[in-house]
C-alpha positions in Angstrom: 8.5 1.0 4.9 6.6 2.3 7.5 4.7 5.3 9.3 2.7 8.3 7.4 3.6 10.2 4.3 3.0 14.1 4.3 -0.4 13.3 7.0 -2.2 12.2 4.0 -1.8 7.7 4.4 -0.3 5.3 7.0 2.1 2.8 5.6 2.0 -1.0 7.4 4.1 -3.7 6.4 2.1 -6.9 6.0 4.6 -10.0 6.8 4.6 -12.9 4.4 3.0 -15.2 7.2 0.0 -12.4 7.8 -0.8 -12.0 4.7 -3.9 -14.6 4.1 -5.7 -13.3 1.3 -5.2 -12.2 -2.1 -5.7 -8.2 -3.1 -5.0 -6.3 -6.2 -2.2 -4.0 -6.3 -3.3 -0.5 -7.5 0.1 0.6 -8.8 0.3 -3.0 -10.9 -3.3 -4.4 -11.1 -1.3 -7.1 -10.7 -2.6 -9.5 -7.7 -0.8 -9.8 -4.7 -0.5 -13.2 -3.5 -1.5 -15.2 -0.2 1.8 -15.4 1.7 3.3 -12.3 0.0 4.4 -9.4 2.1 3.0 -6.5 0.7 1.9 -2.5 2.6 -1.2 -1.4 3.7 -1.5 1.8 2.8 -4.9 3.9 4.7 -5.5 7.4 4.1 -5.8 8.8 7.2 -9.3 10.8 6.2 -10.7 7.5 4.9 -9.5 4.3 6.3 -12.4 3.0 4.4 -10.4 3.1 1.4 -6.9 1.2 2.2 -5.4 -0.8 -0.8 -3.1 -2.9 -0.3 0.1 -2.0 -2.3 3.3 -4.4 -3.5 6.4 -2.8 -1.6 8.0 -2.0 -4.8 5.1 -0.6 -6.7 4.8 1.3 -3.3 8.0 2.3 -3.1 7.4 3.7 -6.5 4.7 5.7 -5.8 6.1 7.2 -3.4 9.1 8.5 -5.4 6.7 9.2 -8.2 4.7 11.7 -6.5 7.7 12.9 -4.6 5.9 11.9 -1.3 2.4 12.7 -2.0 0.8 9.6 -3.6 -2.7 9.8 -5.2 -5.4 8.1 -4.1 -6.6 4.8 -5.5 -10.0 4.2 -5.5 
């Protein structure tokens, strides 16, 4: 999944071998593992505040809020 969402986020894929540190998944709290490929999701106003997402609990999100997801803080 990739690209922006309703000019609100950008979407990047993080591939398994990029992905070198551990983050917490807002959709989950569940951490997201060294080595796991995951999104980065940065709302385009404030790229200060990226999360880094699992792609399902992204994907989720996403269908949740019908394409407008909140923002995690």
């Amino acid at each position: 999944m990739r690209g922006r969402y309703d000019d609100a986020v950008e979407v990047r894929h993080v591939q398994p071998y990029e992905a070198t540190k551990a983050y917490r998944c807002p959709g989950c709290n569940h951490e997201i593992r060294a080595g796991e490929g995951h999104e980065v999701v940065v709302p385009v106003d404030a790229p200060d505040l990226r999360r880094h997402w699992h792609t399902a609990c992204w994907r989720n999100e996403v269908r949740r809020t019908r394409g407008r997801p909140r923002r995690h803080v």
